[in-house]
C-alpha positions, 0 to 999 in steps of 0.5 A: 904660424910664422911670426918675424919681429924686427926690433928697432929696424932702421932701414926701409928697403930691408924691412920692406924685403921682409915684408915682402918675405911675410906677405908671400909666406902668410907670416905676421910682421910686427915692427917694435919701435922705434923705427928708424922711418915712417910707415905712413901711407905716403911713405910706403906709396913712394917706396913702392910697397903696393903690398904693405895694407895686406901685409897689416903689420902690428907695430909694437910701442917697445920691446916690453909690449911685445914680450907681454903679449905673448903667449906663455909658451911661445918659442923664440928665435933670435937672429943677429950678425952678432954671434959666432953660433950659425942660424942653420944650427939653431932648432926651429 
């Protein structure tokens, strides 16, 4: 099971591609506040995510919550456009 975890996400068009990503894949998205728009079901109406109330994403209150309800062994990957080190070198 695929787990994507976006921390502070600010942008709904790229959160809502990702969850697109998680609904087609059967991986669980899970969102850590706090977010930079609402998730309302007006909101994802509007935006047109027809898919989000099967998406069921978890949304996390902070960083530390998320982190305590892992397992002990759980792997972690971290992605940012802040590294010199490429994604594809990484081992998954």
């Amino acid at each position: 099971m695929l787990n994507v975890v976006l921390f502070c996400p600010e942008i709904p068009p790229n959160t809502g591609n990702i969850g697109r990503l998680c609904h087609a894949t059967g991986a669980t998205l899970h969102l850590i506040e706090p977010l930079g728009f609402s998730i309302d079901d007006r909101a994802v109406i509007r935006a047109g995510l027809d898919y989000w109330k099967e998406l069921a994403p978890v949304v996390w209150p902070s960083y530390g919550a998320f982190v305590r309800s892992l397992p002990t062994d759980a792997a972690l990957h971290f992605l940012t456009t802040k590294t010199e080190r490429a994604y594809w070198d990484a081992t998954f």
